[in-house]
N, C-alpha and C positions, 0 to 999 in steps of 0.2 A: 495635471489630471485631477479631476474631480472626486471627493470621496465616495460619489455612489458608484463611478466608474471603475476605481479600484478593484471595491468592492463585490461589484458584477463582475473584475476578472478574477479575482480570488474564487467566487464560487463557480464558476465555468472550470477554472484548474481544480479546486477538488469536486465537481463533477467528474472530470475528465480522470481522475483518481481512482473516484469509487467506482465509474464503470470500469477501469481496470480490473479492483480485484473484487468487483464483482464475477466481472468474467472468469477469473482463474479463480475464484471460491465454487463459484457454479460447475465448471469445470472439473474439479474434483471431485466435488459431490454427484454428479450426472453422468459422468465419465470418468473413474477415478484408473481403471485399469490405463487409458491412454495417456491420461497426465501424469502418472507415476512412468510412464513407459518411456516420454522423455527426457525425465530424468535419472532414468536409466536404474532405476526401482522396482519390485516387484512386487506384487501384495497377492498373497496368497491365498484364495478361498474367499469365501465368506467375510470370515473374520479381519481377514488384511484387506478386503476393499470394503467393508463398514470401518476400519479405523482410516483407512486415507478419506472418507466422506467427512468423518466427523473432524479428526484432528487436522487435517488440511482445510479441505471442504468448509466446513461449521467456523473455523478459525479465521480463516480468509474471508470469509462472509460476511461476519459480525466487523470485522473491521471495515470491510466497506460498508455497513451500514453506518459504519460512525463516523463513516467522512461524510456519505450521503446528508447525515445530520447537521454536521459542521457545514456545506456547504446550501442545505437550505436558510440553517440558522445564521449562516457569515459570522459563528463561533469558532474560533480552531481549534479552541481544547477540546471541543469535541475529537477533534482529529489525532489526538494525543495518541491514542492505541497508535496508527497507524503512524507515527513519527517514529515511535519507538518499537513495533514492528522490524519498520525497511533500515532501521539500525543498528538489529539485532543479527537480520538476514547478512549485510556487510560483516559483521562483525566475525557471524560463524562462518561465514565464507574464507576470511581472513586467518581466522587459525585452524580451519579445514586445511587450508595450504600449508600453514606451520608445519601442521599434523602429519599430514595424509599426503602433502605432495599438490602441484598442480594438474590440469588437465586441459584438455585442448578449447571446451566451452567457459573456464573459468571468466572470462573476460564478462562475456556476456553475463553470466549467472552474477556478478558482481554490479555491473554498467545498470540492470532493469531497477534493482532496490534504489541505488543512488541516485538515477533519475527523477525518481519516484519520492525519495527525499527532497530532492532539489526544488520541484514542484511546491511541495508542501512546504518549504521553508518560504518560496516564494510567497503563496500565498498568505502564509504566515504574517509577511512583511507587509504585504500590501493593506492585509486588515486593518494591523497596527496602525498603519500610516492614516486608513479612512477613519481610524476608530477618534485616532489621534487628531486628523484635521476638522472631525465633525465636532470633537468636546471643543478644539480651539476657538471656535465661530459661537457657540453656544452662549 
């Protein structure tokens, strides 16, 4: 495979990233009473559906804008928030269970971030590999 080709799938994957959480940023922000509703949340008034816009919302957002960046620029540090992010989300999930016991969706609430990690490592690898085969030829 070709380093531009790589390259081109790298940013296609975090394309396909940040329309992710663009979607579920927008979503909270736009909609915050439904998106807190399945996850079984409630935000109360005013003031609880301005904090799920911003702290969800405004949160989610910013990191998809920084994959958005990463995957124009074919930089992945740009992508850094959002590595660290989806494995923070595993992480609280993980001693949510400790904590608090399991529940019938954990699987899933667990499966989205990882994915989403996995994605991002990939492309992660692929950069490397174009970044790496373009210096070698130079």
């Amino acid at each position: 495979m070709t380093p531009s080709t790589m390259k081109l799938i790298a940013r296609i994957l975090l394309g396909l990233v940040a329309l992710f959480l663009f979607a579920s940023g927008l979503r909270f922000m736009l909609d915050p009473s439904g998106a807190v509703e399945g996850a079984l949340i409630q935000a109360n008034g005013a003031e609880g559906l301005s904090n799920v816009r911003a702290l969800w919302g405004g949160a989610i957002t910013a990191i998809a804008i920084c994959v958005a960046i990463a995957a124009y620029t074919a930089k992945i540090e740009n992508a850094r928030p959002a590595v660290l992010f989806t494995f923070m989300l595993v992480l609280a999930r993980i001693i949510g269970v400790a904590m608090d016991g399991a529940f019938d969706r954990i699987g899933l609430f667990i499966a989205i971030p990882v994915v989403v990690f996995l994605i991002l490592l990939a492309a992660h690898k692929l950069l490397d590999k174009a970044h790496g085969a373009k210096n070698a030829t130079v």
